[in-house]
C-alpha positions in Angstrom: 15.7 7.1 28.4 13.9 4.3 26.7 14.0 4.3 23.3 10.8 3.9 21.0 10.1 0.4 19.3 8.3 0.6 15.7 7.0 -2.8 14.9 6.5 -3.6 11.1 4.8 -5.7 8.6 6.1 -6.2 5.0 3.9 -6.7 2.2 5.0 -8.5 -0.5 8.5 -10.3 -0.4 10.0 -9.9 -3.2 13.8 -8.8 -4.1 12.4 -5.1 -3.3 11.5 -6.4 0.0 14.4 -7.9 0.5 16.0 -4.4 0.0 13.8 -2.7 2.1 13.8 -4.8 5.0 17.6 -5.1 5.0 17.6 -1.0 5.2 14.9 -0.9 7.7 16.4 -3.1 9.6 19.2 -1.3 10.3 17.1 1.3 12.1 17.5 0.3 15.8 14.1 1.6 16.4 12.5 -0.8 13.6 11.5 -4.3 14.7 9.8 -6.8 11.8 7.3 -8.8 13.2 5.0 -9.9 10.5 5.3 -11.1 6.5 2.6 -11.5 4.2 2.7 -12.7 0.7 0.2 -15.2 -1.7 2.5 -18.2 -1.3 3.5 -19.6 1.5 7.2 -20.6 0.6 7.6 -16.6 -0.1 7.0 -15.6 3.6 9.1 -18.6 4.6 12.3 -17.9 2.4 12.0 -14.6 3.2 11.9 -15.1 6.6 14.5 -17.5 6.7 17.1 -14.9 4.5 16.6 -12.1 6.3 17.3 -14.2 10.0 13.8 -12.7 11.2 13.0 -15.4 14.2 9.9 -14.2 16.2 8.4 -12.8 12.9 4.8 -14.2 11.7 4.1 -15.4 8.6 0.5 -14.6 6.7 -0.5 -15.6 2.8 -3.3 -12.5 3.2 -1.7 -9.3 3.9 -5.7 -8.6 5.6 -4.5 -10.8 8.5 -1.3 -9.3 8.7 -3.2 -6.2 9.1 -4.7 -7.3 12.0 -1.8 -8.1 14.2 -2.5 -5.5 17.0 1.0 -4.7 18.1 1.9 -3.5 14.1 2.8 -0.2 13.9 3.1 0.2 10.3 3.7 -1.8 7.0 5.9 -1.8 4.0 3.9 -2.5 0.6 5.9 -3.9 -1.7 3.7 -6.1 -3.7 2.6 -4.9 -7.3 1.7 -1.6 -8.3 -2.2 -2.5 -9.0 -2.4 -3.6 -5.4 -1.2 -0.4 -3.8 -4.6 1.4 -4.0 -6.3 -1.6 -1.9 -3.7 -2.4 0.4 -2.8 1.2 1.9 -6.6 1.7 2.0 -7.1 -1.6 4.0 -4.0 -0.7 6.1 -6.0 3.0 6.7 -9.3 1.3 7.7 -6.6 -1.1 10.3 -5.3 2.5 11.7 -1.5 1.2 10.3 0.8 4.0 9.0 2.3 3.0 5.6 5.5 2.7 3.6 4.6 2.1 -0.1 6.9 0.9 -3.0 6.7 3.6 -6.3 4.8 4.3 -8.0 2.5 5.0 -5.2 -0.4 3.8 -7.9 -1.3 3.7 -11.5 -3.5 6.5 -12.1 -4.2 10.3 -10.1 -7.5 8.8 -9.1 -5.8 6.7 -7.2 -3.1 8.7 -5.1 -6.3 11.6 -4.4 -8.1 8.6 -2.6 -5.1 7.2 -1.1 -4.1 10.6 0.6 -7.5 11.4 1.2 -8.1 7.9 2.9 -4.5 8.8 5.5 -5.2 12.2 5.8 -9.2 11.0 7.2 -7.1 8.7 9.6 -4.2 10.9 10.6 -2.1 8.6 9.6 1.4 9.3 7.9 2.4 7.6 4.5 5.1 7.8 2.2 6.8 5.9 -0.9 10.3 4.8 -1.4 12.4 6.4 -3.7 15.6 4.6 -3.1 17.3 4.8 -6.8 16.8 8.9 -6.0 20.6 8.0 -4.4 21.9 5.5 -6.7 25.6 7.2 -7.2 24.6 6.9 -11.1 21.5 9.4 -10.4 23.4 11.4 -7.7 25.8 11.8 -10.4 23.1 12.7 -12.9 21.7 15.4 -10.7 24.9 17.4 -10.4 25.3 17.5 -13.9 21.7 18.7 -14.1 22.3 20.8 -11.5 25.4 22.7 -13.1 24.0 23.2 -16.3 23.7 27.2 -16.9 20.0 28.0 -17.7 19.5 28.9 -21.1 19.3 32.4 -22.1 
């Protein structure tokens, strides 16, 4: 049975990247094929780190976009940038991964789910620290607490 390939494009390559692409890539399924980020060196480094041979380098995330085999991105650039780049990664039919917060404001998020929902496209933000062992750890306490009377 031949397996599914998922080919992604990382936005923004930062230390959060960094993170991100070393879970992802742990996913058999998940190839990275494309980086974008303002400054050239960025894209470079990153790619360079993370051993990514074959992967293409952009300084606009817009051309990234417009790689034809890319399944999906990872936006991990800042927070302001969100709104623009998953609605530019809609209007490119690309399903999204998107650093938290998802934006700045409720404005925001209702047009950004509205803009996925118009494309069928599926979209969700990373919550990694949600299983730090520090919160884990927090949640059961939380979690044993008796309710108060």
């Amino acid at each position: 049975m031949a397996t599914t390939q998922f080919n992604l494009g990382i936005i923004g390559c930062g230390f959060i990247a960094e993170q991100q692409a070393r879970a992802l890539s742990m996913v058999p399924e998940i190839r990275i094929v494309g980086l974008a980020a303002r400054r050239p060196e960025s894209t470079a480094n990153f790619k360079d780190k993370m051993g990514l041979k074959d992967c293409r380098c952009f300084q606009d995330y817009r051309d990234l976009l417009e790689m034809k085999d890319l399944d999906f991105v990872s936006i991990s650039a800042p927070n302001c940038m969100h709104r623009e780049m998953l609605c530019a990664a809609a209007e490119a039919g690309k399903h999204v991964l998107c650093e938290k917060p998802l934006a700045n404001n409720i404005e925001d998020v209702d047009v950004m789910i509205q803009v996925m929902e118009q494309r069928n496209l599926k979209f969700s933000v990373y919550h990694e620290a949600a299983f730090y062992p520090e919160n884990l750890f927090i949640r059961e306490l939380l979690d044993s607490e008796s309710p108060a009377p």
